[in-house]
C-alpha positions as CSV (number, residue, x, y, z in Angstrom):
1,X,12.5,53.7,-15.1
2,X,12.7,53.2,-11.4
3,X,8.7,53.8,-11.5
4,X,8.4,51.2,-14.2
5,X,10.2,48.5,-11.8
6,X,8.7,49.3,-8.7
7,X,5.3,48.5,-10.3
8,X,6.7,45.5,-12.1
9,X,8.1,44.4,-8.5
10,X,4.5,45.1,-6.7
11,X,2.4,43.5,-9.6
12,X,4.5,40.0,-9.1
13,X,3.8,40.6,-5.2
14,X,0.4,40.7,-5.7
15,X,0.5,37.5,-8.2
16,X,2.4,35.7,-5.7
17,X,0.1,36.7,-2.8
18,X,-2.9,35.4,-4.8
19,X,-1.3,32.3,-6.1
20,X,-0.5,31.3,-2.2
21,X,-4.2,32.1,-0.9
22,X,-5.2,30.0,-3.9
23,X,-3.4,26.9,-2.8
24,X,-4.1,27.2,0.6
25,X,-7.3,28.1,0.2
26,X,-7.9,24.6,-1.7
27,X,-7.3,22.6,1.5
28,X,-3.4,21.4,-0.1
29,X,-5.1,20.2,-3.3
30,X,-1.7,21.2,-4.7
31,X,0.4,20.6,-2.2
32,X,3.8,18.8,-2.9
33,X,3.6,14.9,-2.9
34,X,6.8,13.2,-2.5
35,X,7.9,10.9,-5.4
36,X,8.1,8.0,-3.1
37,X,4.6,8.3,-1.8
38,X,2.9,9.3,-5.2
39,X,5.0,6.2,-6.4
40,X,3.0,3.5,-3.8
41,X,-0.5,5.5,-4.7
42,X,0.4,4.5,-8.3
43,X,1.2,1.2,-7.3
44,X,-1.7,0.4,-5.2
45,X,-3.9,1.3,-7.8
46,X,-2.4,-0.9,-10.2
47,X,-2.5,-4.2,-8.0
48,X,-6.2,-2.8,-6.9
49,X,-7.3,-3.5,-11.0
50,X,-4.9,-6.7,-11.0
51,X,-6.9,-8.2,-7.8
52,X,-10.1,-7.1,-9.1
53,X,-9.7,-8.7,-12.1
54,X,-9.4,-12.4,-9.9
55,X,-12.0,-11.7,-7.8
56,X,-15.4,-14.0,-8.0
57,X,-18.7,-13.4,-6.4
58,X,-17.7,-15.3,-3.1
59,X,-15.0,-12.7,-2.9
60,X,-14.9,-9.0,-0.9
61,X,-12.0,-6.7,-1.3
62,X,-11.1,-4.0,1.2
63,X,-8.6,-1.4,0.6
64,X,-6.6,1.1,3.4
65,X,-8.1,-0.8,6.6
66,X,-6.8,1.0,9.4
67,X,-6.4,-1.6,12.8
68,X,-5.0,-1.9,16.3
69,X,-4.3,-4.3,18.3
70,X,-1.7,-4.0,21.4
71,X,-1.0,-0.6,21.1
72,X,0.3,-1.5,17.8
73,X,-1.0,0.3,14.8
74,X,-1.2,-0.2,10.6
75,X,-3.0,0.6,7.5
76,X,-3.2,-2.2,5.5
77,X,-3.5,-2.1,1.6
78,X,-5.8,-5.0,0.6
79,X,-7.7,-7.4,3.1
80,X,-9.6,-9.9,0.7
81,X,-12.4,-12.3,2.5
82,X,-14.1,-15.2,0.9
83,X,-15.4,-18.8,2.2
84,X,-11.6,-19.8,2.4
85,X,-10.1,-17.5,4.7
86,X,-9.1,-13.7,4.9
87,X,-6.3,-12.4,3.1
88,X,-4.1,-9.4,3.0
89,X,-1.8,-8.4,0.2
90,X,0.5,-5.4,1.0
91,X,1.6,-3.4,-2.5
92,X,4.6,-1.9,-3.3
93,X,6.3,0.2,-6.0
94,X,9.6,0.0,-5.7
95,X,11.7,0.9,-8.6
96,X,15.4,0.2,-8.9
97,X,17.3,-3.3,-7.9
98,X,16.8,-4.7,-4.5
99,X,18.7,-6.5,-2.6
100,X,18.4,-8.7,0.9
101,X,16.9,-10.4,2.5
102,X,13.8,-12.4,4.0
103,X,14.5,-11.7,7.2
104,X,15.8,-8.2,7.5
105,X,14.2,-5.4,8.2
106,X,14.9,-2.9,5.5
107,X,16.5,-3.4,2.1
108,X,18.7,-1.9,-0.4
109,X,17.7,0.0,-3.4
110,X,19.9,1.0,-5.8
111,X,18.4,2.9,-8.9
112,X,19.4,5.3,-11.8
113,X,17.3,8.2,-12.4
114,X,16.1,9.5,-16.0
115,X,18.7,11.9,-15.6
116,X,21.5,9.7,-15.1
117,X,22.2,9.9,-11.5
118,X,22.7,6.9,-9.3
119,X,21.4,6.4,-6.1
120,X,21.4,4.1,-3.3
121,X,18.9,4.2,-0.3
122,X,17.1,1.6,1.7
123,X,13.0,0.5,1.6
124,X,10.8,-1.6,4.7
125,X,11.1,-5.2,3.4
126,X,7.3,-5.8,2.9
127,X,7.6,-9.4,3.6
128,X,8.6,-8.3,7.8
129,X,5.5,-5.3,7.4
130,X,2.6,-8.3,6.1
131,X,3.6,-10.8,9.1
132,X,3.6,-7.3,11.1
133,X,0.0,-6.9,9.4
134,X,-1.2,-10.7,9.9
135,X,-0.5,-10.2,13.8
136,X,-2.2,-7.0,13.9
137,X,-5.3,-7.8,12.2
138,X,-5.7,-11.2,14.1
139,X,-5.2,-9.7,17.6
140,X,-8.1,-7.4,16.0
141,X,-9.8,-9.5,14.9
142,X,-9.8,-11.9,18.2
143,X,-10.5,-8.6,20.4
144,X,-13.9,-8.9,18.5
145,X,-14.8,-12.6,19.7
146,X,-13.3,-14.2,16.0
147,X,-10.7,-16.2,15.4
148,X,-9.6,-16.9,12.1
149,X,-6.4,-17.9,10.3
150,X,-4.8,-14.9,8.2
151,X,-2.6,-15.0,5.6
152,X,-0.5,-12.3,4.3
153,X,1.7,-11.6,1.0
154,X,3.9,-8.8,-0.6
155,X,3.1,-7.6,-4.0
156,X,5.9,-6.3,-5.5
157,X,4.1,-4.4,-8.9
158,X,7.5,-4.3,-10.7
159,X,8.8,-7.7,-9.9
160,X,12.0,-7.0,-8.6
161,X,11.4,-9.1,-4.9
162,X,15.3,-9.8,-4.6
163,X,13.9,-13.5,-2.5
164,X,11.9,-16.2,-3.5
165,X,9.5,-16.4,-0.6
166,X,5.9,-18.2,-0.1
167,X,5.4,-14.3,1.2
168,X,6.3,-12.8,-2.2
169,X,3.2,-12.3,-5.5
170,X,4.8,-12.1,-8.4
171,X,1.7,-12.1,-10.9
172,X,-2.1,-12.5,-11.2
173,X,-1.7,-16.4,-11.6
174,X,-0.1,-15.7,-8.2
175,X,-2.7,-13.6,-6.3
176,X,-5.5,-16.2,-7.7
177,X,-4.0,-18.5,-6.2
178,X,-3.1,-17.6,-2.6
179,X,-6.8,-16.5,-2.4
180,X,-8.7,-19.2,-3.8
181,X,-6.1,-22.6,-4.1
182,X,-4.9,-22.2,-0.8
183,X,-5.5,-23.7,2.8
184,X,-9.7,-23.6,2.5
185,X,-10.9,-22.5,6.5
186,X,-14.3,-22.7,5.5
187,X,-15.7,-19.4,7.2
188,X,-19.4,-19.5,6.7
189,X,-21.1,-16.6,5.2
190,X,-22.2,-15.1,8.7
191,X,-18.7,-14.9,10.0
192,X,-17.2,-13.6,6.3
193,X,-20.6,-10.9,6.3
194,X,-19.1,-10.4,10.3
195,X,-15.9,-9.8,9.3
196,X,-16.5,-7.4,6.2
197,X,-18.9,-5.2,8.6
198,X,-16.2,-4.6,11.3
199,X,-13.5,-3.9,8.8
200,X,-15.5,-1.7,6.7
């Protein structure tokens, strides 16, 4: 009996041993995503398919541009350029009710989970991160000898923005518009083909 266990006990040692060199050989392939990120992957790739679906041939969509300017660092989600101007549009996934407001910093969310449970915690306001992002990418920009005007909106995928705010896309009626009804700065092809090259 005590042989019978003692092998049972080695054999799961040796199943664990090889399921841990398996993972970590795999470069974290498996490794753990939090719900919160995996949640604003999900979401980006949703509002990637709703902005590609407004886009015309005048139109170049980047996603995850990476910029500094100032010692001040950010990743930005979407940076569309076309003969009217460049624009970015920050995503985000947040599920629950929100609350607050334009100008603070961080919001409330409260949200029930499948389960049942409740729970309150508290997200960036997206509408402070864009104007954040507009800053950053036009002291970038400028660095590199152009100037252009950049606007910047919040996509909240589940439409639970608790503002009304110029800042704030609600739908694809929305995001057509703030990239092709807006403000027309009539960059010429050269400086949009400029501008694609040194954020690509």
């Amino acid at each position: 009996m005590e042989y019978d266990i003692l092998v049972l006990a080695l054999a799961i040692l040796v199943l664990f041993i090889l399921f841990v060199s398996l993972i970590t050989s795999r470069k974290g392939r498996f490794k753990y995503e939090p719900e919160e990120k995996r949640a604003g992957r999900h979401g980006e790739q949703i509002a990637k398919r709703v902005i590609e679906g407004v886009l015309n041939e005048k139109d170049t969509l980047l996603t995850n541009v990476s910029v500094s300017f100032n010692g001040k660092e950010t990743e930005i989600d979407n940076v569309i350029v076309n003969n009217r101007g460049v624009f970015i549009i920050e995503v985000k996934n947040y599920n629950g009710v929100l609350t607050g407001s334009e100008d603070e910093f961080r919001w409330t969310k409260d949200k029930f989970t499948p389960a049942g449970n409740y729970y309150r915690t508290t997200v960036k306001n997206p509408i402070k991160q864009v104007k954040r992002q507009v800053y950053i990418l036009s002291g970038f920009l400028r660095d590199q000898g152009i100037k252009v005007w950049i606007e910047g909106f919040a996509f909240l995928v589940n439409g639970n923005s608790p503002v009304k705010s110029k800042f704030v896309l609600k739908s694809h009626q929305d995001i057509n518009d703030a990239i092709h009804c807006g403000k027309n700065n009539n960059l010429t092809k050269a400086l949009k083909d400029r501008i694609v090259e040194i954020l690509s």
